[in-house]
C-alpha positions as CSV (number, residue, x, y, z in Angstrom):
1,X,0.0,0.0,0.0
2,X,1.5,3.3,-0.7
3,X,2.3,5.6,2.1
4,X,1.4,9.5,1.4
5,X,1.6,12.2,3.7
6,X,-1.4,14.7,3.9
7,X,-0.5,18.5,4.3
8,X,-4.0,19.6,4.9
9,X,-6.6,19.3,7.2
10,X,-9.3,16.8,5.8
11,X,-7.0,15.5,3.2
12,X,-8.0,17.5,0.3
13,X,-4.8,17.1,-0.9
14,X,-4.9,13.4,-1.3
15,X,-8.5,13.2,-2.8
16,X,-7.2,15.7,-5.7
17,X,-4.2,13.3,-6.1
18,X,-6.4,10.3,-6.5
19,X,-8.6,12.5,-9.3
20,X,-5.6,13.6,-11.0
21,X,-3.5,10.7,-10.9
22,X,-3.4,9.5,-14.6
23,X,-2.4,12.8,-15.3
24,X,1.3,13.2,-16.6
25,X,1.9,16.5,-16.5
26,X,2.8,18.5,-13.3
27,X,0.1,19.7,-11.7
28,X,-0.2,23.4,-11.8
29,X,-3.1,24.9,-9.2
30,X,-4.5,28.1,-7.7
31,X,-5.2,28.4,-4.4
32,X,-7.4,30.8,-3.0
33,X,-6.7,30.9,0.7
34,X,-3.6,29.9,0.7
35,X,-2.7,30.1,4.3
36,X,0.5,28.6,5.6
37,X,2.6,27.0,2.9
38,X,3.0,24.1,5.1
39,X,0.5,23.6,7.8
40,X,-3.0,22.2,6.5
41,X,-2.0,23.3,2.8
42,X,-4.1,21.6,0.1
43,X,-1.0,22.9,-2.7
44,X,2.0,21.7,-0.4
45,X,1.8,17.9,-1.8
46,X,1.7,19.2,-5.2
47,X,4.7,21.2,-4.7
48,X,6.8,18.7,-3.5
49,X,5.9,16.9,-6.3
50,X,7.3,19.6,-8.9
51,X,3.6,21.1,-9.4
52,X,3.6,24.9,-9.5
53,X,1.0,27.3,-9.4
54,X,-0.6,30.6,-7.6
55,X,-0.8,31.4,-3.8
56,X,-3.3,33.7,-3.3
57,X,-3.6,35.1,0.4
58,X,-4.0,38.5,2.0
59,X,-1.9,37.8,5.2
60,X,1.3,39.1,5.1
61,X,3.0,36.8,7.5
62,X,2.0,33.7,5.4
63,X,3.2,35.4,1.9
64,X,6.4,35.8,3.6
65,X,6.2,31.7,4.1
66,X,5.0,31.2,1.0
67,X,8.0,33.1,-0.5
68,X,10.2,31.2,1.4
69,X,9.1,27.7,0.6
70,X,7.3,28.3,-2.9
71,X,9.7,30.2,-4.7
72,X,9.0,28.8,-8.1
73,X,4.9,29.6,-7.2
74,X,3.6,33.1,-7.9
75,X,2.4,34.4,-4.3
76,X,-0.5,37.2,-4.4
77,X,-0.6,39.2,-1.2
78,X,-4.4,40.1,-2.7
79,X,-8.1,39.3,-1.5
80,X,-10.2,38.1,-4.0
81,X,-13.8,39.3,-4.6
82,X,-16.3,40.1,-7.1
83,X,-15.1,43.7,-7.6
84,X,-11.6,45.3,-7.6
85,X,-10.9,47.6,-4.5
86,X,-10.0,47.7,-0.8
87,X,-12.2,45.4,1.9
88,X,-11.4,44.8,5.4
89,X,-10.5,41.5,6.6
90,X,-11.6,40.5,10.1
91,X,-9.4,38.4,12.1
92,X,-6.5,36.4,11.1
93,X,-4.9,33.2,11.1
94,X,-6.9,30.7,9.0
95,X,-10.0,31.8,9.5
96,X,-9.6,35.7,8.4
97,X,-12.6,36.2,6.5
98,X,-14.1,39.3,4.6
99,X,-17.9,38.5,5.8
100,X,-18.8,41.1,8.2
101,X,-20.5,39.0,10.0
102,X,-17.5,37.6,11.7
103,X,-16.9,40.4,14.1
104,X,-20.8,40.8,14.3
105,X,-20.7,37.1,16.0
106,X,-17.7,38.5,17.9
107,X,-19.9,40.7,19.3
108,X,-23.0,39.0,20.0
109,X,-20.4,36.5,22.1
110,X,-19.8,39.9,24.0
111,X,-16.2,39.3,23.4
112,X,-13.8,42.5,21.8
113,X,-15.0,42.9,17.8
114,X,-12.6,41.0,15.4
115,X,-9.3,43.3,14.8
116,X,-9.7,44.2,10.7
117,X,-8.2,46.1,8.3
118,X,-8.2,47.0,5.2
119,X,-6.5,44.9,2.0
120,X,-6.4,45.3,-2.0
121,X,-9.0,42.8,-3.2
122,X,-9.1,41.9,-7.0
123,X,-10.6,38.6,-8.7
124,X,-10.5,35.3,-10.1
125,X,-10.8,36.5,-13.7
126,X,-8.2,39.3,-13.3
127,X,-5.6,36.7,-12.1
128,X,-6.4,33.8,-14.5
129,X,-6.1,36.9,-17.1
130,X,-2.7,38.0,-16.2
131,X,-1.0,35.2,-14.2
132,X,-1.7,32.2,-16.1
133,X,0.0,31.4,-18.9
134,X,-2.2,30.6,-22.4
135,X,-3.0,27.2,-23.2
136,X,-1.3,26.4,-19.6
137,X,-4.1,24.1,-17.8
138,X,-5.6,24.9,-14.3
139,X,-5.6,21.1,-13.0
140,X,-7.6,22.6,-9.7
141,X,-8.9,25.5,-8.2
142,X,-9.4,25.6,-4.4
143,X,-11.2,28.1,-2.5
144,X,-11.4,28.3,1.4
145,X,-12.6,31.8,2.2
146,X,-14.7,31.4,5.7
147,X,-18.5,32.5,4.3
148,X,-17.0,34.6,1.1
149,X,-17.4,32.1,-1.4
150,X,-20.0,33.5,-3.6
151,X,-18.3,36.7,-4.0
152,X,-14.9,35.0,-5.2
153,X,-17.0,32.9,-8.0
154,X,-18.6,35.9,-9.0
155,X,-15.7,37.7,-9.9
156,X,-14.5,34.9,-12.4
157,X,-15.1,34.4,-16.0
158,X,-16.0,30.9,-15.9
159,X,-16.7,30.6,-20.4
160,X,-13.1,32.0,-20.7
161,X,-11.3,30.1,-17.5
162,X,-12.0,26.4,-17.1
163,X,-10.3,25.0,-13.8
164,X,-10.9,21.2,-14.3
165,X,-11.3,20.5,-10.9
166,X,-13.0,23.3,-8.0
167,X,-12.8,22.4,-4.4
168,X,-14.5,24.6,-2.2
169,X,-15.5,25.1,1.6
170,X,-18.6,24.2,2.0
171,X,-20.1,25.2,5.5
172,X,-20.3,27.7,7.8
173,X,-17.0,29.2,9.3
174,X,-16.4,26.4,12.0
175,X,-19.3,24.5,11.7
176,X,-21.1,21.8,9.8
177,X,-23.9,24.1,8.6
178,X,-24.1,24.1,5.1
179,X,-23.2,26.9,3.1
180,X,-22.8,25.7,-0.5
181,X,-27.1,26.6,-1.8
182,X,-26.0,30.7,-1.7
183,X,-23.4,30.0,-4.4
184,X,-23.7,26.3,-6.1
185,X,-25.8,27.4,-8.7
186,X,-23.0,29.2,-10.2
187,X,-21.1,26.1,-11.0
188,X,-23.7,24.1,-12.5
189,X,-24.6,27.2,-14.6
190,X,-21.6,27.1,-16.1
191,X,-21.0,23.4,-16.5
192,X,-18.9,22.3,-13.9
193,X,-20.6,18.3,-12.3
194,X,-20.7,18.2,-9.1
195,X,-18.8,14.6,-7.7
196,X,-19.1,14.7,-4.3
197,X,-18.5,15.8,-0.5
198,X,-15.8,14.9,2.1
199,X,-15.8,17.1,5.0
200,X,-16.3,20.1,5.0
201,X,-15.7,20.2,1.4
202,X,-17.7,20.0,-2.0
203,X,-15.8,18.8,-5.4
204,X,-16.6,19.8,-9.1
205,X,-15.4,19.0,-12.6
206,X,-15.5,21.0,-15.5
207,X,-18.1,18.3,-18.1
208,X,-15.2,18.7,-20.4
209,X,-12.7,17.1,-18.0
210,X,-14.1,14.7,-16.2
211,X,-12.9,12.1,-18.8
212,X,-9.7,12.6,-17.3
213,X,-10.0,12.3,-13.8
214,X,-10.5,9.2,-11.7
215,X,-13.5,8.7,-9.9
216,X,-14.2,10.6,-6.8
217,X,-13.6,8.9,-3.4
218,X,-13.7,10.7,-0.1
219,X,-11.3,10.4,3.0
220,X,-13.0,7.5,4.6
221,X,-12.3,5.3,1.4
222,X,-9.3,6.9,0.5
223,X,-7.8,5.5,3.6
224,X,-8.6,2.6,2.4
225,X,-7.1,2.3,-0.7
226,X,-3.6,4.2,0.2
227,X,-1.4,4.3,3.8
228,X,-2.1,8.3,4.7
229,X,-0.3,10.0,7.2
230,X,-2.0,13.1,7.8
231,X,1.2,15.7,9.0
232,X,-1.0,18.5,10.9
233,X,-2.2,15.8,13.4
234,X,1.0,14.3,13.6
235,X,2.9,17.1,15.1
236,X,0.1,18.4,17.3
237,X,1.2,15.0,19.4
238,X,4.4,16.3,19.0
239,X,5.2,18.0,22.7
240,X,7.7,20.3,21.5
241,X,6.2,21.6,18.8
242,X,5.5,24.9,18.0
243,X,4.4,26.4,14.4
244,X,5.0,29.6,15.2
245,X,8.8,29.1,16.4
246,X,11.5,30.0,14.0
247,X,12.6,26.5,14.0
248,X,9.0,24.8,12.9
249,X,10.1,24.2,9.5
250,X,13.0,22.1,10.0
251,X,11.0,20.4,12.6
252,X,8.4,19.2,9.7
253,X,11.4,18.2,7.8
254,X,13.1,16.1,10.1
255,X,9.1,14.3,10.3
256,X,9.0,14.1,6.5
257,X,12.5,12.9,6.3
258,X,11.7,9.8,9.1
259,X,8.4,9.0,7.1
260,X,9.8,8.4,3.9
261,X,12.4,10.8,2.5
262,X,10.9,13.7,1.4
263,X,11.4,17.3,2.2
């Protein structure tokens, strides 16, 4: 059985690897959310894997990681939304969101309102337009935007840009309530097949793909089929471990390294 070690947090990574695996070419993604370039990154497997692509992620602190570890990966230190301009961003961390109505639950909690500011926001079609190179194939686009979903599709020319594969967050911010009927509709308009859930995450095709993907399988069977060590979890067990030390990188390493000799 081969072993495979999970970056993210519900391994989304190793369900898009099982959909793309007859594919030949490296993978090349954007990533909408990209968070850490490490900890509970869908992209990170890809990368190691000589796949390339865009971050896209409005925290400063985790474009400076991405920089560091994804040098060959263009790194956007952008929002995206339906519109060009400026938005605040409440919170931070990984679940920073855009939706107001995270420091309105803040507040109705009676705790202090989310700290926000204010960030560049631009969209999905202005990226695809002038970061992707022509005739160069998204193999997947993955958005994780806590409750901002809607607004990123709508900024996207979906006749002109054809992602084979979208993976998107699918609930509530932190919960299992189910978020995908404000912005599904959207998809299916535009002929992208919906092949199923895992998680807190819904999967779609492209029709014009799907002949080249494997068939969908979620975590549960996934872990049947392949041996996957899921990193996140294993260094939370891990007493000394820190991610926000200096040090945390080389720390993952040494864990890669004793699983099976990657970096």
């Amino acid at each position: 059985m081969k072993t495979l070690v999970s970056f993210a947090q519900e391994c989304e990574d190793i369900i898009l690897y099982h959909l793309l695996e007859n594919v030949a070419d490296p993978i090349y993604y954007v990533d909408v959310g990209a968070n850490d370039p490490v900890i509970i990154s869908v992209t990170k497997f890809f990368s190691d894997r000589g796949g390339h692509g865009i971050n896209i992620e409005p925290q400063h602190d985790y474009i400076e990681r991405l920089n560091e570890d994804r040098p060959g990966d263009i790194n956007l230190e952008v929002g995206i939304g339906n519109k060009p301009g400026k938005l605040k961003l409440y919170g931070s961390g990984a679940g920073a969101s855009f939706d107001a109505n995270y420091d309105n639950e803040a507040a109705s909690h009676h705790d202090e309102p989310a700290s926000h500011r204010e960030v560049p926001i631009t969209t999905l079609e202005r990226v695809f337009a002038e970061y992707v190179p022509q005739a160069q194939p998204v193999h997947f686009l993955k958005i994780d935007v806590e409750n901002y979903e809607k607004q990123v599709l709508q900024g996207m020319d979906f006749e002109k840009y054809r992602p084979w594969i979208i993976c998107m967050e699918s609930t509530l911010p932190n919960t299992d309530i189910p978020s995908w009927d404000a912005w599904e509709d959207i998809l299916l308009s535009n002929n992208y097949q919906f092949l199923g859930m895992s998680g807190i995450n819904r999967y779609y095709a492209a029709v014009e793909s799907r002949c080249q993907l494997n068939d969908f399988c979620d975590a549960d069977k996934l872990k049947e089929m392949y041996n996957i060590i899921i990193l996140y979890i294993m260094l939370e067990k891990a007493a000394d471990y820190d991610q926000h030390e200096v040090v945390y990188k080389s720390k993952i390493t040494n864990v890669l390294k004793h699983i099976y000799g990657t970096k």
